[in-house]
C-alpha positions as CSV (number, residue, x, y, z in Angstrom):
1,X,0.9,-4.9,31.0
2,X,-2.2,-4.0,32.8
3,X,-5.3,-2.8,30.7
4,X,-5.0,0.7,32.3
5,X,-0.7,0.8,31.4
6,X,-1.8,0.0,27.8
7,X,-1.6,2.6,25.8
8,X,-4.6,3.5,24.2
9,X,-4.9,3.3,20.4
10,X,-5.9,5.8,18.0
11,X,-9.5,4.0,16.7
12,X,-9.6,1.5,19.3
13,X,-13.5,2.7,20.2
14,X,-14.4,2.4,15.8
15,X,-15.5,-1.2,14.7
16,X,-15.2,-2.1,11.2
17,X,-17.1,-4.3,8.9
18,X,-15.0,-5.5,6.3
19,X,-16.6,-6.9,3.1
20,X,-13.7,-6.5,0.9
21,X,-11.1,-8.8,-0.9
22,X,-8.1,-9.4,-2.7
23,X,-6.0,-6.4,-2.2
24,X,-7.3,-2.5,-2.6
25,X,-9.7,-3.2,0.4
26,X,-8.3,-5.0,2.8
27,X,-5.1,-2.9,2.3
28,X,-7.4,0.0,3.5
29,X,-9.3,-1.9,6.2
30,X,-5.7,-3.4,7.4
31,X,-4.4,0.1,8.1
32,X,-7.2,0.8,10.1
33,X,-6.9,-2.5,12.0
34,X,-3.0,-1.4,12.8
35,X,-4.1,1.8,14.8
36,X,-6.3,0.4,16.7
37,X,-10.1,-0.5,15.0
38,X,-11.8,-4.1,15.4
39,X,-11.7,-5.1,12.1
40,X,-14.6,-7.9,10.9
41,X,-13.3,-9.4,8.2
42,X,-16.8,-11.2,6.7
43,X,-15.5,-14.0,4.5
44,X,-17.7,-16.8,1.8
45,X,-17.6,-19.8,4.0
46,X,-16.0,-22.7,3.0
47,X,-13.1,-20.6,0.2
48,X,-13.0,-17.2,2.4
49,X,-11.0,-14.6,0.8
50,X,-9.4,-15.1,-2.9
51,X,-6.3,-14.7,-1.7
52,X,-6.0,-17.6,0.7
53,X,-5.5,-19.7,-2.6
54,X,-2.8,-17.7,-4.0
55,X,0.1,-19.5,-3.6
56,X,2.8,-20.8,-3.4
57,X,4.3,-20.0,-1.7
58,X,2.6,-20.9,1.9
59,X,3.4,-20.6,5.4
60,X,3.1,-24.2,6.2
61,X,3.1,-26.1,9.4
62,X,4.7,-29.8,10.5
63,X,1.2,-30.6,10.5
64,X,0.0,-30.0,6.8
65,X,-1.9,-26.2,8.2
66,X,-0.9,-23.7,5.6
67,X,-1.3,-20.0,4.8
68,X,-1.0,-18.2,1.6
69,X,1.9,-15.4,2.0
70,X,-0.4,-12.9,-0.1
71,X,-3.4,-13.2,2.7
72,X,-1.0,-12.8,5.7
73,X,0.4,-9.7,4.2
74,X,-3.0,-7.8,4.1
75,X,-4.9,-8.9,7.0
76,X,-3.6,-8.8,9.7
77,X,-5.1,-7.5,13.1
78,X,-8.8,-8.8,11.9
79,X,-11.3,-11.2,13.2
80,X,-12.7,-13.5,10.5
81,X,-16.4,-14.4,10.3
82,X,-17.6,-16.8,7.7
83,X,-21.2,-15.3,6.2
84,X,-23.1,-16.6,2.9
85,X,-24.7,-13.3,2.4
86,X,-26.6,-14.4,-0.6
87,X,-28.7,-16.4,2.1
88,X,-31.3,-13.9,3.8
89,X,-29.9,-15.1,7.6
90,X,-26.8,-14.3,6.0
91,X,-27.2,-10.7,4.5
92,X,-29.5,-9.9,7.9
93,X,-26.6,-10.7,9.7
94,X,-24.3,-8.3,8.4
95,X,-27.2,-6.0,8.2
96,X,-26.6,-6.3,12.2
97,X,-23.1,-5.7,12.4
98,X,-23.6,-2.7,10.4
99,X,-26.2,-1.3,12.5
100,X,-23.8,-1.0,15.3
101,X,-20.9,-0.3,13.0
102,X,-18.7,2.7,12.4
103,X,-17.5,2.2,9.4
104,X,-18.1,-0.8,6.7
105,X,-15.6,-1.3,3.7
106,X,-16.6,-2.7,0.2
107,X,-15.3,-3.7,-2.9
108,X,-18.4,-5.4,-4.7
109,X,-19.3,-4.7,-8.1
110,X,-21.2,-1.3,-8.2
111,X,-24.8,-2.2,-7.5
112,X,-24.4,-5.3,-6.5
113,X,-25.0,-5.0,-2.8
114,X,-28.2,-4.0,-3.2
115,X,-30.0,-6.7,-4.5
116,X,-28.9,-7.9,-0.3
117,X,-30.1,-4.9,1.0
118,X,-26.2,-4.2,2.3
119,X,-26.2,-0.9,0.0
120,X,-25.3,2.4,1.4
121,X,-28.6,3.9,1.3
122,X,-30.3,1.2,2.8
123,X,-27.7,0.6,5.4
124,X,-26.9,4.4,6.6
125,X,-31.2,4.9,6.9
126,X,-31.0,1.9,9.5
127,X,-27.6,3.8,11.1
128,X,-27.1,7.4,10.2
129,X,-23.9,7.4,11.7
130,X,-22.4,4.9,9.0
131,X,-19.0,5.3,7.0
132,X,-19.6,3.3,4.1
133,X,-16.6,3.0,2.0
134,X,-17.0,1.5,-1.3
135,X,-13.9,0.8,-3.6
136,X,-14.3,-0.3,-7.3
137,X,-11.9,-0.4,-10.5
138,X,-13.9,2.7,-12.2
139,X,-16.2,4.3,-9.7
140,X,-20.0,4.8,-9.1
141,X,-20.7,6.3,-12.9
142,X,-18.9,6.5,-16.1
143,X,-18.8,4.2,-19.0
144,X,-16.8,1.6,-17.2
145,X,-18.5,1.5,-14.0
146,X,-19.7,-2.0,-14.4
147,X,-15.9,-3.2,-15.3
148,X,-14.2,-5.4,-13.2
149,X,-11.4,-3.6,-11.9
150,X,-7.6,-5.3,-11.3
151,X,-4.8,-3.4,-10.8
152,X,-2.8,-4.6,-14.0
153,X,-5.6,-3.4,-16.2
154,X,-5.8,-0.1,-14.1
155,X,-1.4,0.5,-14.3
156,X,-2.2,-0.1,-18.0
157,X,-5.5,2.4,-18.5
158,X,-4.2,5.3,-16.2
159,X,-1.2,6.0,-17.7
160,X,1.8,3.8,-15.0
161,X,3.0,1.5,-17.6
162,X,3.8,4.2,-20.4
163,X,6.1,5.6,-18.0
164,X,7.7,2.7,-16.6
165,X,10.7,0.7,-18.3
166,X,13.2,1.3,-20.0
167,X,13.2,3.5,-22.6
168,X,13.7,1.2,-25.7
169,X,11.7,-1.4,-24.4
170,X,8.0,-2.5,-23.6
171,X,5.8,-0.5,-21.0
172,X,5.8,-2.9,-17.7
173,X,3.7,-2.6,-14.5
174,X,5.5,-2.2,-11.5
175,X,6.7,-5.1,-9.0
176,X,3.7,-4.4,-6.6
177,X,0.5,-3.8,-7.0
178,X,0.5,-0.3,-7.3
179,X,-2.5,1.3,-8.5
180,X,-4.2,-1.5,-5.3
181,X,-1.6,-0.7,-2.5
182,X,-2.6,3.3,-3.1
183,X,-6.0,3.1,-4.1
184,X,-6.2,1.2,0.2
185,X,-4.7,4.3,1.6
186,X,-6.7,7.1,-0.5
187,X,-9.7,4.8,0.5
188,X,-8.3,4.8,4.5
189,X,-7.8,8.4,4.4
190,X,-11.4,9.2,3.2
191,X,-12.5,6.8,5.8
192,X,-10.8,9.1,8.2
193,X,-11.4,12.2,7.1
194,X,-15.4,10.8,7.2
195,X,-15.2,9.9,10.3
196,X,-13.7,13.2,11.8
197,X,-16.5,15.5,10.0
198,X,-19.0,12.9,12.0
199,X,-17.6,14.0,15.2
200,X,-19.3,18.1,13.9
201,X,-22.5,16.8,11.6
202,X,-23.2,13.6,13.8
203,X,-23.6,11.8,10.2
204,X,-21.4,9.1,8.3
205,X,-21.4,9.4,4.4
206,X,-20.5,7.6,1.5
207,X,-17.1,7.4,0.6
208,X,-16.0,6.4,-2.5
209,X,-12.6,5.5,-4.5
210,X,-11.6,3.8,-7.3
211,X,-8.4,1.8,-8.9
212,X,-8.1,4.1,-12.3
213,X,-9.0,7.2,-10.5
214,X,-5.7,6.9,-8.0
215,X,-3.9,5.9,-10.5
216,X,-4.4,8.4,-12.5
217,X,-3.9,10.8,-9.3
218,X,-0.9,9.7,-8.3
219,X,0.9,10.1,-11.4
220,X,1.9,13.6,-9.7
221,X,5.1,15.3,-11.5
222,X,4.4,12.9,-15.1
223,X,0.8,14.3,-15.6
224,X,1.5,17.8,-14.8
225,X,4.5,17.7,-16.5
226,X,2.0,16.4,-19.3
227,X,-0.9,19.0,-18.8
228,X,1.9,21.5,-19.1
229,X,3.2,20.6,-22.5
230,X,1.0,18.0,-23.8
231,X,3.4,15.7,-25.1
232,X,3.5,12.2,-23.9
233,X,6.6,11.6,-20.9
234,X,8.9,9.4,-22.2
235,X,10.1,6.0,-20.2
236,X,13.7,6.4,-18.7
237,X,14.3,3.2,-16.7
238,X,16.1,4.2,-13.1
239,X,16.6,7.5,-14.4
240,X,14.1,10.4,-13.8
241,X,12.9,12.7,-16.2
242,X,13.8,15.8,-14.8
243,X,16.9,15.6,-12.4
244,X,20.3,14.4,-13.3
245,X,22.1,12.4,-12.0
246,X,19.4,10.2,-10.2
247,X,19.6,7.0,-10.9
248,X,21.5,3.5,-10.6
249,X,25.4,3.2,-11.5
250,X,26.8,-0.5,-12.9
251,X,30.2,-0.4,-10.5
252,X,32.9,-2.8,-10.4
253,X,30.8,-5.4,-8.6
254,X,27.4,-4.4,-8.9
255,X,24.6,-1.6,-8.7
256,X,24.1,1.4,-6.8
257,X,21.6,4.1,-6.9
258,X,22.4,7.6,-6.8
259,X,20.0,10.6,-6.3
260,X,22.0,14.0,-6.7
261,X,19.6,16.4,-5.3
262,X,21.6,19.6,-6.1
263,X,23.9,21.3,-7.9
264,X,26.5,21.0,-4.5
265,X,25.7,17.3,-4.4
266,X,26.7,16.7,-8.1
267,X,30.0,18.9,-7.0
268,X,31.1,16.5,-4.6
269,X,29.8,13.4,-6.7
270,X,32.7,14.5,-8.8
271,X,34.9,15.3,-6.4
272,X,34.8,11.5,-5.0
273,X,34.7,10.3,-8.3
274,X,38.0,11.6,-9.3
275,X,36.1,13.9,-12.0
276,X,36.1,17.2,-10.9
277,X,36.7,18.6,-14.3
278,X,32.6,17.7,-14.7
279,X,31.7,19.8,-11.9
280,X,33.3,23.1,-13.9
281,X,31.8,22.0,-17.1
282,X,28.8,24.5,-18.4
283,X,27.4,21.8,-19.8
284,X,27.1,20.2,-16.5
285,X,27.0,22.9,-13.8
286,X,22.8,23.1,-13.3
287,X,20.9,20.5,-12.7
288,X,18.8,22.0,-16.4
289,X,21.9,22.1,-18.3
290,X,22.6,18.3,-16.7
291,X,18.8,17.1,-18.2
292,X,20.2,18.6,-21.4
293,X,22.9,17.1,-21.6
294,X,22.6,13.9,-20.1
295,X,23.2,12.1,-23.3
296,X,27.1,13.1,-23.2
297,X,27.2,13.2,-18.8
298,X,26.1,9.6,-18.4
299,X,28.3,7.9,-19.6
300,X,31.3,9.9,-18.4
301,X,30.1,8.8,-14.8
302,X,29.2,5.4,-15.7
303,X,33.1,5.0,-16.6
304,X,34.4,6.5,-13.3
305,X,31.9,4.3,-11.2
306,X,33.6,0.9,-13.0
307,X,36.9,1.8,-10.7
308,X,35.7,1.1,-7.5
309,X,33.2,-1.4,-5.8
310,X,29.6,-0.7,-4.7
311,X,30.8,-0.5,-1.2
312,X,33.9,1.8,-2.1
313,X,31.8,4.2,-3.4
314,X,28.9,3.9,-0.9
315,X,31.0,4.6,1.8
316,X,32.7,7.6,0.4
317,X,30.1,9.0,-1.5
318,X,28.1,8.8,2.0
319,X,30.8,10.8,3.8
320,X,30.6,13.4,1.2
321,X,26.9,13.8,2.1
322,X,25.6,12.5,-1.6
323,X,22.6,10.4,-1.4
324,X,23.2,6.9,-2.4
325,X,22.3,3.5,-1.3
326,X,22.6,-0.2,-2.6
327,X,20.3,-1.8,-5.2
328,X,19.2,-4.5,-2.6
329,X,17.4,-8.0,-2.9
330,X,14.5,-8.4,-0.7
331,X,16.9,-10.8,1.4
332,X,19.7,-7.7,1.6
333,X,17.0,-5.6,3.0
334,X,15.6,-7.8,5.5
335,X,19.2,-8.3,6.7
336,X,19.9,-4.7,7.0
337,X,20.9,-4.0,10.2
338,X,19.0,-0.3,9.9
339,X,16.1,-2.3,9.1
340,X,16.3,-5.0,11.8
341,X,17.1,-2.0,14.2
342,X,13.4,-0.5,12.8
343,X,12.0,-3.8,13.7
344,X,10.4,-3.9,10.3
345,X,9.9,-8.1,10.4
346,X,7.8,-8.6,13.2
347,X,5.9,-12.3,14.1
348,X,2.4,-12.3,13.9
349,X,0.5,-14.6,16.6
350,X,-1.2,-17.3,14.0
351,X,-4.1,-19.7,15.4
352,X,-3.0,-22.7,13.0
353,X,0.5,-21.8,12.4
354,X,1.2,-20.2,16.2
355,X,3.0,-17.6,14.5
356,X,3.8,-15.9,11.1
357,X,6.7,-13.5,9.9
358,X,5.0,-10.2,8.7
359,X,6.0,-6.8,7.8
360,X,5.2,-3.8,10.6
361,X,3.1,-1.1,10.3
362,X,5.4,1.9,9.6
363,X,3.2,4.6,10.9
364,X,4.3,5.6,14.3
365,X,2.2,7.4,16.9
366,X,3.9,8.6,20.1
367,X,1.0,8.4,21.8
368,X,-1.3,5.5,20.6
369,X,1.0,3.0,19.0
370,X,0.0,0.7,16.3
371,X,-1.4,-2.6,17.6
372,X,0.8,-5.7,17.1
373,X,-0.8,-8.6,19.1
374,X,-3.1,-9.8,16.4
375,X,-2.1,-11.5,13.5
376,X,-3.9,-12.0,10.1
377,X,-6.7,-14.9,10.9
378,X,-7.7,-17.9,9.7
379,X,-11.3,-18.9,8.0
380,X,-14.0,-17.9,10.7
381,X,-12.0,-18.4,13.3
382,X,-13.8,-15.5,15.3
383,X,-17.2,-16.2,14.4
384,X,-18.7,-17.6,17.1
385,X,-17.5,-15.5,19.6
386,X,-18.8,-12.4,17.0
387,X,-22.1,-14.0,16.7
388,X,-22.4,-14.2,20.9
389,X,-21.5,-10.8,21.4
390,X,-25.0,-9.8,19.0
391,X,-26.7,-12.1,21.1
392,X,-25.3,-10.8,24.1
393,X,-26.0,-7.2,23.2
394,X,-28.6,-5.1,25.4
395,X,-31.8,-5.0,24.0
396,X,-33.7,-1.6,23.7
């Protein structure tokens, strides 16, 4: 495809500097890289990012060349640029790039940037037009502004943990990195939303987000159901709080989860489940007089699910228009032919590894489609050509 057939991507004019790590930030500065922005990844020469140690496992090579599966599933579509900011050349470096930046992304400690004059203020007076993004565990001021912020100890402090797990046991964290994974897209969002009041004032601004702040956030339903009543949610495992039935069914041969959306739903649950009788019950006919009650309807439907196989009911309950699905493995769901039909694994081009499996972007634009033709790089690998282009520039 020509350069004028390519479609043209949504931020493909906006350069990035990225000086984040680990997860939040990159997550954030990842999502920008997919629709379209040149994404400079600065990285501590020699280690680069903390998560290129994190493994196993790797993405290894016949000849010993390895990648940690953490770092290619949060940076891809950058170019890496190994800088020692706490050197002067270093720090005026990236003082460069973000002269003639659009946006720069950090997740430093609050105040610690300064001390390399890479701080917002000093920054956006060399280049008004700056989105400066800075992402911390607690934010800019508080009591725990100076804490080191991880998304375990943030799942735990905002309130995730209480509500997750099953309901006799011990509060748990979720299986990803929650509180990180949406703390990137608030952050990505605000970077967005910046840089579309630029295009009116002509100005970037500070934009700032924190772990314990979108955790708290997204808590949605739980904490207004909380600043309603003021009583703490209880945890209910797969079940929700306030619709029944909605959760996962043991069958004959293994789990399925169910989300009965409405009272006609839970009609024709019953009707495929041989229990109509449940349907006519008062006790049972709204979804409030279900949430009630759940105690005594549970385990009525738990019994009729043991007759038939997850695929049985699946297929039938499907048919009858109520929501249900499998309770997949990661190796069930990459194996989905809905998935593969998506094209939801994609290979990422990989200068050490030629290429790596990845996951794709799963915003789609008619228009300006994600980019897909860089993968997540490896230490520096785009430095020199990043340095030549400052040197190259014009010179006022």
């Amino acid at each position: 495809m020509s350069e004028l057939e390519r479609p043209r991507r949504a931020l493909e004019k906006i350069r990035v500097v990225d000086m984040t790590r680990v997860l939040a930030g990159p997550w954030a500065t990842q999502l920008l890289a997919d629709l379209g922005a040149d994404v400079i990844k600065i990285e501590r020469p020699g280690s680069g990012d903390d998560t290129r140690a994190w493994g196993p496992p790797w993405f290894e090579a016949q000849d010993g060349q390895r990648e940690s599966a953490y770092f290619v599933s949060t940076n891809r579509g950058k170019r890496s640029i190994a800088i020692d900011i706490a050197d002067s050349r270093g720090a005026a470096l990236v003082a460069t790039l973000a002269a003639e930046a659009d946006v720069l992304v950090e997740n430093f400690k609050v105040g610690d940037l300064k001390r390399y004059g890479l701080d917002y203020a000093t920054l956006a007076a060399r280049n008004p037009r700056l989105v400066y993004c800075s992402i911390t565990g607690f934010g800019q001021e508080g009591p725990y502004a100076d804490l080191p912020g991880y998304d375990f100890i943030a799942q735990a402090m905002g309130g995730m943990m209480s509500l997750t797990g099953e309901p006799e046991g011990a509060p748990v964290k979720t299986g990803v990195a929650h509180a990180d994974i949406l703390t990137g897209l608030y952050a990505c969002n605000g970077i967005l939303g910046a840089l579309l009041q630029r295009e009116q004032s002509g100005r970037g601004q500070h934009v700032t987000t924190c772990l314990l702040d979108v955790q708290i956030a997204t808590l949605a339903n739980q904490a207004s159901s909380y600043l309603a009543t003021q009583r703490n949610p209880q945890r209910w495992g797969n079940a929700h709080p306030s619709i029944v039935p909605y959760q996962s069914f043991q069958t004959a041969d293994g789990l399925i989860a169910i989300g009965v959306g409405n009272d006609s739903q839970f009609r024709q649950l019953c009707q495929v489940l041989n229990v109509p009788q449940l349907a006519r019950d008062g006790r049972f006919m709204t979804n409030a007089a279900r949430v009630e009650h759940r105690g005594i309807l549970i385990p009525l439907l738990q019994s009729a699910f043991m007759h038939g196989s997850s695929r049985q009911w699946i297929s039938q309950l499907t048919a009858a228009g109520v929501p249900v699905g499998p309770v997949n493995t990661l190796a069930d769901v990459f194996a989905d032919p809905h998935v593969i039909q998506r094209g939801l694994q994609t290979a990422m081009p990989h200068a050490a590894l030629g290429s790596v499996p990845g996951v794709a972007c799963p915003v789609r634009l008619s228009d300006s489609p994600p980019r897909a033709d860089l993968g997540p790089p490896v230490l520096d690998e785009h430095g020199e050509e990043i340095r030549q282009g400052l040197e190259d520039r014009p010179r006022d």
